[in-house]
N, C-alpha and C positions, 0 to 999 in steps of 0.2 A: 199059794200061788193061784191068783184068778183063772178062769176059764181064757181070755184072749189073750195071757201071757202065757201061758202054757201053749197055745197054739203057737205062737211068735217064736218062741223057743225050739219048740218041734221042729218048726219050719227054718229055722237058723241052723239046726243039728244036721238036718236033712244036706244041707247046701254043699255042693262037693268043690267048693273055694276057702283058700285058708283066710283069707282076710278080708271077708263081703262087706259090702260094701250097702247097707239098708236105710230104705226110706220110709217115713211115719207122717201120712199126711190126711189131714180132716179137717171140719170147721171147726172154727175156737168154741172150746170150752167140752170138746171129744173125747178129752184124754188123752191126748198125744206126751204129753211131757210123764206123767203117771206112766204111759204104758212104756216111753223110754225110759224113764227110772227102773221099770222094773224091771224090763227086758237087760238093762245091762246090771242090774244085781243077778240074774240068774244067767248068765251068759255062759253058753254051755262050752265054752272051749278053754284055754290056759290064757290064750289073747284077749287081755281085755279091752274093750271095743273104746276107738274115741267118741264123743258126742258134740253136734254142732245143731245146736237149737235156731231155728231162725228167727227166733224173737230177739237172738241177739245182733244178725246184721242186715235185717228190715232198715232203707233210710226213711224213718217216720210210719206215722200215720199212713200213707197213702203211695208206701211201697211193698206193696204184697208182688206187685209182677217183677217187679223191680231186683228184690229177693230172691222170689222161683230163678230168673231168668242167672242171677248170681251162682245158684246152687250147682245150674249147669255146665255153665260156661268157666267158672271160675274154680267150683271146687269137685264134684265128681266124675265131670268130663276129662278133664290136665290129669286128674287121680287112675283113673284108669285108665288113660292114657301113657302116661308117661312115672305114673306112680308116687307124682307130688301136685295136688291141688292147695287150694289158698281160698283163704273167705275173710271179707275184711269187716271189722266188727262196726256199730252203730253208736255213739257216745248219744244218750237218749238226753241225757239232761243239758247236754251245750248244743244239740240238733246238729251235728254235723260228723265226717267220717271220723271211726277211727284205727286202729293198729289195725294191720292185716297178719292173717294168722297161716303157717303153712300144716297141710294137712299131710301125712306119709303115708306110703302104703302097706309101711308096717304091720298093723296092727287095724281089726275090721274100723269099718264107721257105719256111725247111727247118725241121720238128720231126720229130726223132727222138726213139723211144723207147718203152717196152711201153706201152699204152694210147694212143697218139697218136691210131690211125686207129679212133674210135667210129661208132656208128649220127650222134648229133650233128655231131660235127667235119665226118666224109666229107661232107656235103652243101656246105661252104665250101672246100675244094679242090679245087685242078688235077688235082690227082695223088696218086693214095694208093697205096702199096707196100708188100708186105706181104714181110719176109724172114724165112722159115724155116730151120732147119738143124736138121741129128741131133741127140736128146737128149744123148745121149754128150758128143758135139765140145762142145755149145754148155753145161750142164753144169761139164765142163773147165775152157773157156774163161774162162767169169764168174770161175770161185772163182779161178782165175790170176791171173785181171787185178788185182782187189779185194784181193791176198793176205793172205787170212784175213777178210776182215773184211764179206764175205759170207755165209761158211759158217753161221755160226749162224740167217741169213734165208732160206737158199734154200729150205727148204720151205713158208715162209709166204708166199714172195713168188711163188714156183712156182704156190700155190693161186690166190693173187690173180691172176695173168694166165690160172688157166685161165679164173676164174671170169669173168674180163673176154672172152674166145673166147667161153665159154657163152651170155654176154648180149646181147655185143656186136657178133658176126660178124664180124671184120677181114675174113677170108680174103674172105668173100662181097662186101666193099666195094669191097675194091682191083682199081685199076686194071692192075696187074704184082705178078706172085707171084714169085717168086725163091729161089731155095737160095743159102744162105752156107754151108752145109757147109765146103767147101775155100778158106775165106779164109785166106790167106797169114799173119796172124797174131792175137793174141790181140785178140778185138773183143766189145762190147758188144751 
């Protein structure tokens, strides 16, 4: 187990709620999806945690706010509120919505993903994380993973998550800052 999954773990051990509720959020190509794989392979309690990536109900290219503001409003705000939230998924290859999914308070959640951890969201969370790495690495990484089929968005989506840092302060929310710099392989 790496150095920031052990932290993550700790700091989920630590938590004195039986079903938290945690957010994973940085620029693309950080490790965010990496450090959620591995955070819930070692998920230190009986409950194993659900996972809502938000690369899965982004509308497009050019809804990064669109997404954060989803995550609040519709899935860990109603979640902790009232113990059932909802997030409706993105059907990427026909561009338009699709199934909406409900979320229970059963059992903890994990969202990963740029925009997760908002001024909004952070107040309904255990746990907010915020994972960083080098522009270079993380840059590399995305356009790899995606191959190709990133490259024509990464400066529009690059803007949108500044623009979401400018508004939005993750850094200043989170609970654990972390470097993904040196993740073993090619991660979101």
């Amino acid at each position: 187990m790496t150095a920031p999954v052990q932290k993550v773990v700790a700091a989920v051990a630590a938590l004195e709620v039986t079903n938290p509720i945690v957010l994973i959020d940085g620029p693309s190509g950080s490790g965010k999806s990496t450090l959620a794989d591995a955070l819930l392979a070692a998920w230190p309690t009986a409950a194993a945690p659900r996972l809502v990536r938000l690369d899965d109900l982004y509308p497009g290219w050019g809804g990064l706010a669109v997404g954060s503001h989803a995550v609040a409003a519709e899935l860990v705000g109603p979640l902790r509120e009232s113990g059932v939230g909802r997030w409706r998924e993105w059907n990427w290859a026909a561009g338009h919505p699709g199934e909406w999914h409900e979320v229970h308070g059963d059992r903890p959640l994990v969202v990963e993903g740029c925009g997760a951890l908002s001024q909004a969201s952070a107040r309904h969370a255990d746990l907010r994380i915020w994972l960083g790495a080098d522009d270079a690495v993380r840059k590399r990484r995305a356009l790899a993973r995606d191959r190709g089929a990133f490259d024509a968005h990464w400066e529009m989506w690059d803007a949108q998550f500044t623009e979401f840092v400018r508004t939005q302060h993750p850094l200043a929310l989170a609970d654990l800052i972390l470097d993904g710099t040196r993740a073993p392989s090619p991660v979101s």
